[in-house]
Legacy VTK file of the C-alpha trace (Angstrom):
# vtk DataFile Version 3.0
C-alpha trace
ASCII
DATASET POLYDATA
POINTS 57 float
-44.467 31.662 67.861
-46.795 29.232 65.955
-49.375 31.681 65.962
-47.523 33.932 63.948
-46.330 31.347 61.648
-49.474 30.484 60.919
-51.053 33.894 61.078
-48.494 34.938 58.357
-50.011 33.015 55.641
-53.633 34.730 56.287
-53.837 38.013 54.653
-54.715 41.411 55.735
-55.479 42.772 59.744
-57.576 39.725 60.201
-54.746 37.224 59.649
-52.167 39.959 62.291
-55.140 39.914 64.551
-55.192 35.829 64.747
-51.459 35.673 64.132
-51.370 38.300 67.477
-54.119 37.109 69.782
-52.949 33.414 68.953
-56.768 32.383 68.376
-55.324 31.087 64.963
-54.378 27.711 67.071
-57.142 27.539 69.520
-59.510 27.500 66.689
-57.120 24.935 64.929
-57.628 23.062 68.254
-61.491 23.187 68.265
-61.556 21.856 64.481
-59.474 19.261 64.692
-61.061 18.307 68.458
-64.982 18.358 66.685
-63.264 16.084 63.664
-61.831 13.882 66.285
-64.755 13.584 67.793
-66.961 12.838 64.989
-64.160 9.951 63.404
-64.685 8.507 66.888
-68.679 8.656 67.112
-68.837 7.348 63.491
-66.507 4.454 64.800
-68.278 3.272 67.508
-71.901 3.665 65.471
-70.430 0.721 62.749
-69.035 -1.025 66.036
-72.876 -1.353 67.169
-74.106 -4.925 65.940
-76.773 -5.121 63.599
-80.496 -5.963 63.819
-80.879 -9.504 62.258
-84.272 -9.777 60.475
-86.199 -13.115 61.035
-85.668 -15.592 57.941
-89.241 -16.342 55.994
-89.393 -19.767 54.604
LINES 1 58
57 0 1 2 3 4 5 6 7 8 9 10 11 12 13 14 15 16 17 18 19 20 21 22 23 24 25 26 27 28 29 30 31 32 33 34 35 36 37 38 39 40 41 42 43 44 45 46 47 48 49 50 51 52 53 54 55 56
């Protein structure tokens, strides 16, 4: 059902194709699991304390 909701608002056979075969929302899925992903990596990277250089008097 969601596939061809989506898939509606593409244009020509390629959107009925994806609207049909539902790959529409797996590849939906797989973009929003990669950006996921990357948010989370990014996270935990400024989470990782910092080098402190020694102090030169």
């Amino acid at each position: 059902m969601y596939g061809r909701v989506i898939g509606a608002g593409t244009t020509g056979a390629g959107g009925a194709t994806l609207a049909a075969t539902g790959l529409w929302l797996n590849s939906m899925a797989m973009v929003v699991t990669a950006t996921t992903l990357v948010a989370a990596g990014v996270a935990l990277f400024k989470l990782v304390p910092r080098r402190r250089r020694p102090q030169h008097s």
